[in-house]
N, C-alpha and C positions, 0 to 999 in steps of 0.2 A: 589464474583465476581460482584452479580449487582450494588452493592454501586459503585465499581469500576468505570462500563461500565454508572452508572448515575454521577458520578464527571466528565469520560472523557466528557458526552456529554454534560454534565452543563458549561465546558470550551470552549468544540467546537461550544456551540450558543455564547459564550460570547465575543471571540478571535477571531473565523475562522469566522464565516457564516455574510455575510453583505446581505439588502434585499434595493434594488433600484428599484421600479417598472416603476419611473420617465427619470431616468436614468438607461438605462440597460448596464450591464457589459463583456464586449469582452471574450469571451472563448479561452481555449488554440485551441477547435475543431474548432472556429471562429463563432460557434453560439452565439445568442445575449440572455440574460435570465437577467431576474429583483436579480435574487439568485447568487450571490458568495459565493466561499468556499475556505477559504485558511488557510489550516490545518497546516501549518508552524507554526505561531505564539504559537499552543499547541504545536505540535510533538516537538520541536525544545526548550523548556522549562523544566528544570528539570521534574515539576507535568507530564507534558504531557508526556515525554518519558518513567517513570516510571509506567504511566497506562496503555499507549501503548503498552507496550514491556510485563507487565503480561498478559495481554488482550490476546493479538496476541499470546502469547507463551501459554498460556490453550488451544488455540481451535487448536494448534499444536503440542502437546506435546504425543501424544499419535498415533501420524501417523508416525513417523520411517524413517520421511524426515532427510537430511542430511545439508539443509543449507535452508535460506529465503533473499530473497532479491526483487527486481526490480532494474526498472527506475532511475537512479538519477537526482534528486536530491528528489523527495517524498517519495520512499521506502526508501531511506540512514535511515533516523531516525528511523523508524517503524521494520527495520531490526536489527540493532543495539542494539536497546534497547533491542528487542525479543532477542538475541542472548546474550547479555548479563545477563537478566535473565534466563534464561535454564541453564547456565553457574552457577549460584550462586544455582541451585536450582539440579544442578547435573545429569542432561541431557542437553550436549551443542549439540545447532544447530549452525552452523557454519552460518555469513551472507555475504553476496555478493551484488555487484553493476553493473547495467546494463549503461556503459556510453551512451551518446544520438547518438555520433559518434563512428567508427571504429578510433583506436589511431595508426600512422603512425608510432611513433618510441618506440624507450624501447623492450618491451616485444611485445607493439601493443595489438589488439584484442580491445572485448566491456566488456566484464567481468571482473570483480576486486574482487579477494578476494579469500578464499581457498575453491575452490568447482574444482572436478575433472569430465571430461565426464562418464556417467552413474550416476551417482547421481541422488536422488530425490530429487526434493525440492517444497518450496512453492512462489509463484511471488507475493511481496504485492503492492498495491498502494496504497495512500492517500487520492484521489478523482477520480470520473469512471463518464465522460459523454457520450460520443461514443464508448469508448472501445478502442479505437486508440494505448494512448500511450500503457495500458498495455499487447495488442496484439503484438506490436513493441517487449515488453521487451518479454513478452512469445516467439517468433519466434525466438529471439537472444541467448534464452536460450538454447533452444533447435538447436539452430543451433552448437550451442556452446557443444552439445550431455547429456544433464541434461533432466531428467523426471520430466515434471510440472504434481504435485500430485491435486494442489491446485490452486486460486486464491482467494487471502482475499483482500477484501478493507474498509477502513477507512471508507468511505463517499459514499456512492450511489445515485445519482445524481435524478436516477429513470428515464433515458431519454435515454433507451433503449442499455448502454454500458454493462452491467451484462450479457444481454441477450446475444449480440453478442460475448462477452467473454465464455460464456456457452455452444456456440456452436464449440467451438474448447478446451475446457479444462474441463476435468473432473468433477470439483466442483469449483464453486465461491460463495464465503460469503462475505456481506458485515456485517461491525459491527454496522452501524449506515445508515440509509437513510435520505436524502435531509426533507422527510418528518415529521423525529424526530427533525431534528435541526430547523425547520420554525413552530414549533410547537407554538410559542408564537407570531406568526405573521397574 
């Protein structure tokens, strides 16, 4: 597994992490920071979904959750993959999507996918600077009646979202912090 979690993060300095000290870069939280991170470019690439989705599916495989999801559009990959591997390896986790809006017509609602109230699951995200978005998805989930076991993230910012995510969910792990990816910088 660390060969692994060293390829993913040999891709996410290469792909996702830009450093502009010069130029600082607008945040979703609308804070300004010299560090970008945008994990699309792996998550969203063969290599990258395949590291992702065994990564994320080891440090999940042995909790007895029923599905993994978040946010869309960050967790969409990072679920997927995860869920597709469990599936090949003979324990499926089912994955789910937390849309950003309540949807007016159809079925309606913010969740997507086959997770039923009382379920445990785990909420992933991509990247964690305030904690914002993936307290939105966590609230959604749970409003939605699903038990967050977990919170995993891709990318930890280091800028104080972990923590406040820690204060209302049980365990948060991130796989990689801000600090391993600027390591060369």
């Amino acid at each position: 597994m660390e060969q692994k979690k060293a390829r993913l993060l040999h891709l996410l300095q290469e792909k996702s992490f830009r450093y502009s000290p010069e130029a600082p870069f607008k945040l979703a939280s609308g804070r300004e920071s010299p560090y970008y991170v945008d994990c699309r470019p792996v998550t969203h690439s063969a290599e990258g979904l395949a590291l992702t989705g065994e990564i994320i599916f080891d440090l999940v495989k042995d909790q007895g959750v029923d599905a993994l999801g978040g946010l869309t559009m960050g967790a969409d990959p990072l679920a997927h993959a995860a869920a597709l591997i469990s599936y090949q390896r003979g324990r499926p986790i089912n994955a789910f999507s937390v849309r950003k809006f309540h949807k007016g017509y159809g079925a309606g609602g913010r969740l997507v996918g086959p997770v039923q109230p009382g379920q445990r699951v785990v909420v992933l995200e991509d990247v964690i600077t305030t904690g914002g978005s993936v307290l939105e998805a966590v609230n959604a989930v749970r409003q939605f009646g699903l038990q967050v076991e977990q919170v995993i993230v891709l990318v930890d910012r280091e800028e104080g979202g972990r923590q406040a995510v820690a204060a209302q969910v049980p365990r948060v792990e991130a796989v990689f912090t801000l600090s391993q990816l600027r390591r060369n910088y």
